[in-house]
N, C-alpha and C positions, 0 to 999 in steps of 0.2 A: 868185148864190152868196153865203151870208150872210157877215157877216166873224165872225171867233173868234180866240180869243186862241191863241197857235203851241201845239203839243204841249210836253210837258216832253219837257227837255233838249236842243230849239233855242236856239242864243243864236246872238247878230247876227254872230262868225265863222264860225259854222258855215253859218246862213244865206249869206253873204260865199262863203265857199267852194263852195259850192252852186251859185251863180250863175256865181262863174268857169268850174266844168267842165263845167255844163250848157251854156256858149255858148262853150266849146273856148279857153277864153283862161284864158295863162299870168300870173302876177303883172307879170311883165315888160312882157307884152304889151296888158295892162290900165293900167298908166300910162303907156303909148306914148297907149295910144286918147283917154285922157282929158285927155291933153295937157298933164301933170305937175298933175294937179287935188289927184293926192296923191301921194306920195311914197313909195318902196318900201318904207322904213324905216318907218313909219306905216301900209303896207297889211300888213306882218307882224305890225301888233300888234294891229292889226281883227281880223284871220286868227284871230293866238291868244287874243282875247277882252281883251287888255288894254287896247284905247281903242275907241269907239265911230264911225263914219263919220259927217261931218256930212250934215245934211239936203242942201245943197247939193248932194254929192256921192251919195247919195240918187238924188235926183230926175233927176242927169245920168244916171244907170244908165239907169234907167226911160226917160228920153229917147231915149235911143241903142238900148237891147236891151230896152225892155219887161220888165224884172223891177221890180218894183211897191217905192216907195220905202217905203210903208207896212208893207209885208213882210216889207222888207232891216231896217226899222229896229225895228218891233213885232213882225214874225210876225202881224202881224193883216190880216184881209181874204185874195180870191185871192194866188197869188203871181206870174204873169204878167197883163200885161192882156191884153186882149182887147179889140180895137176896138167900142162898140155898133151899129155900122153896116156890123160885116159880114154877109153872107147865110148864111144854112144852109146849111150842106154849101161853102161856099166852099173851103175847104180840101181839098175830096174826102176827107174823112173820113165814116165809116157812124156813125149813133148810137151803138152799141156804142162804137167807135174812139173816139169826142167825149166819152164817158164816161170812160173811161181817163186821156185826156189831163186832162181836168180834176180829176180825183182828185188825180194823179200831181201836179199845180199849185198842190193847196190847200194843203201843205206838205213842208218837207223831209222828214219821218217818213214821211210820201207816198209821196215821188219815191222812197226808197230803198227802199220796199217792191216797188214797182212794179220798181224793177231785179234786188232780190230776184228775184221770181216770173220775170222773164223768163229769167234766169240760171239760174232752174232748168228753165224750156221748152225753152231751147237744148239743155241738159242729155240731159234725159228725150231728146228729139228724137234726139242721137247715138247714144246710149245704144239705144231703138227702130231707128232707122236700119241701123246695126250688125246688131241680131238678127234683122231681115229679110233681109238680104243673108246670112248665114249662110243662113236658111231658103231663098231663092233658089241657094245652091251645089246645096244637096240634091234641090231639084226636078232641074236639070241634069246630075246627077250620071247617070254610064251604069254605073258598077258598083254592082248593087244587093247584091253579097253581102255590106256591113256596112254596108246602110241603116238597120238598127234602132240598130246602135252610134252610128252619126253623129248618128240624130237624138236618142239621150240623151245625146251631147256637145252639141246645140247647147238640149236644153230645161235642162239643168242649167248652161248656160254662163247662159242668160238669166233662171234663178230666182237667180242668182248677184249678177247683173248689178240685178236689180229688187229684192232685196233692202239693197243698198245704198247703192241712192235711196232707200228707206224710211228706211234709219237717218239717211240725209241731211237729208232732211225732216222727219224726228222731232226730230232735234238742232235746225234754224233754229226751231221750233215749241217748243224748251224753251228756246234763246237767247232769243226776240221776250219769254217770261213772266220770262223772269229781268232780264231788260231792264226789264221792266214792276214786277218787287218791288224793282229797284235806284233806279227813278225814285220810285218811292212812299216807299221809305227815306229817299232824300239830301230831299225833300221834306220829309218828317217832321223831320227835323235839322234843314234848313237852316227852316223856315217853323212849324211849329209851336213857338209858346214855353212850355216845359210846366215849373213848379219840378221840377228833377230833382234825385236827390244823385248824388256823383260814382259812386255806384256804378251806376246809371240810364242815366248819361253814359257809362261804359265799357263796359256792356252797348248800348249802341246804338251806341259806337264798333267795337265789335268783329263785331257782323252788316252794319256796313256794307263792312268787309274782307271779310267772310267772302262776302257776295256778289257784289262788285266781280270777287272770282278765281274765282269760279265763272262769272265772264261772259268771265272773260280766258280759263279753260279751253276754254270752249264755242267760243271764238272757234277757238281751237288745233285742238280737234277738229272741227270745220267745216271749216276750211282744208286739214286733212288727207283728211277723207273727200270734197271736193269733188276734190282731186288726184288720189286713188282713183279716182272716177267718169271723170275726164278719161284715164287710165291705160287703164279699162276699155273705153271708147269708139274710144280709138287702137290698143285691142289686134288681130292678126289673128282672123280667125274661129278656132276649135276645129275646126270642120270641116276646115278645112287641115292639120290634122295627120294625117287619113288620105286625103290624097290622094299620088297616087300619083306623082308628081316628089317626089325627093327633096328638092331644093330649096326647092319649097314646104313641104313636112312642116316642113324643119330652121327656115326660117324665121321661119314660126308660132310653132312653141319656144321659138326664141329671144325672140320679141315678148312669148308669155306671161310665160315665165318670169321678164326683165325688169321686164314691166310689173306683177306682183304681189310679184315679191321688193322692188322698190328703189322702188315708186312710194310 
């Protein structure tokens, strides 16, 4: 794996942070292990970017948990090791799977894609799950004299339902580019030195607000229509509302109506 310099907008807390919850450790619990190497008061200012971790301490990560000191402190190179003397497939990992994993290791911008996508696999998966078990009532079903009604409650439940995975994954998909014009901007700012007059200056102060909250918006509307999905997923089927216990009908109802008005 060749080494390269980290993605914009990794810095060494971010990094720092990365590696504590990839390997389940709390700050607390990270200067128990390393045996007061650094102090907690000092791992919060790593954390928030305001002091650097020495190599020392570096190198003791990599020692104990194989997160690569070169990594933690450049972003350059893999970010976990990997022994040269292990065997293929040791791991019982498939090619495909060994692919992944090592993507997901070449950097934070990586790993958090990589949790991206599966967060929406889970997703899509309830989401499907759900609209087969609806489709499974109706094979079971013994009264057929509102089969056609039922099965336009469960295909309009589920263009409902797939529709707003779409808007889902349109929005992470306008997030990930607007992420992309925010890094190119504060880059421009912060690294190209161009004689500007102040009015140059305020014009490039002013697009970099203006996209900063268009990334903060996205985030909002993300957050919410991922709720939405998770809403949809837990809701009862459609099809319970004509079956014939009252209880189950009233149920359903309520679940819907719940789950769309207040989610």
């Amino acid at each position: 794996m060749s080494s390269r310099p980290a993605l914009g907008g990794e810095n060494v807390g971010e990094r720092f942070a990365y590696f504590l919850d990839a390997s389940g450790l709390t700050r607390e619990s990270f200067v128990v292990a390393v045996k007061g190497a650094i102090g907690e008061r000092s791992l919060y200012a790593v954390l928030g970017g305001q002091r650097r971790p020495s190599r020392a301490l570096a190198v003791l990560i990599e020692s104990i948990w194989g997160f690569r000191a070169d990594f933690l402190l450049e972003g350059s190179g893999p970010m976990w090791a990997t022994p040269a003397t292990s065997p293929d497939n040791a791991d019982g990992l498939s090619r495909t799977e060994r692919e992944v994993v090592d993507f997901m290791r070449e950097s934070v911008e990586n790993a958090k894609s990589i949790r991206i996508e599966l967060d929406k696999a889970r997703l899509w998966q309830r989401v499907f799950d759900r609209t087969l078990a609806s489709l499974g009532t109706l094979e079971h079903r013994r009264d057929r004299r509102h089969e056609l009604a039922s099965i336009a409650l469960v295909l309009d439940d589920s263009q409902r339902s797939a529709r707003a995975f779409e808007r889902y994954i349109v929005a992470l998909h306008r997030r990930r580019s607007m992420r992309l014009t925010e890094m190119f901007v504060n880059h421009y700012a912060a690294e190209v030195r161009l004689p500007v007059t102040a009015t140059g200056a305020a014009a490039l102060r002013t697009t970099r607000q203006r996209v900063a909250h268009a990334v903060i918006q996205l985030d909002t509307e993300i957050t919410a229509m991922r709720l939405a999905l998770v809403a949809i997923a837990d809701m009862p089927s459609t099809n319970d509302l004509r079956d014939p216990d009252p209880d189950v009908a009233a149920t359903a109802l309520s679940g819907i109506v719940v789950s769309t008005t207040f989610s």
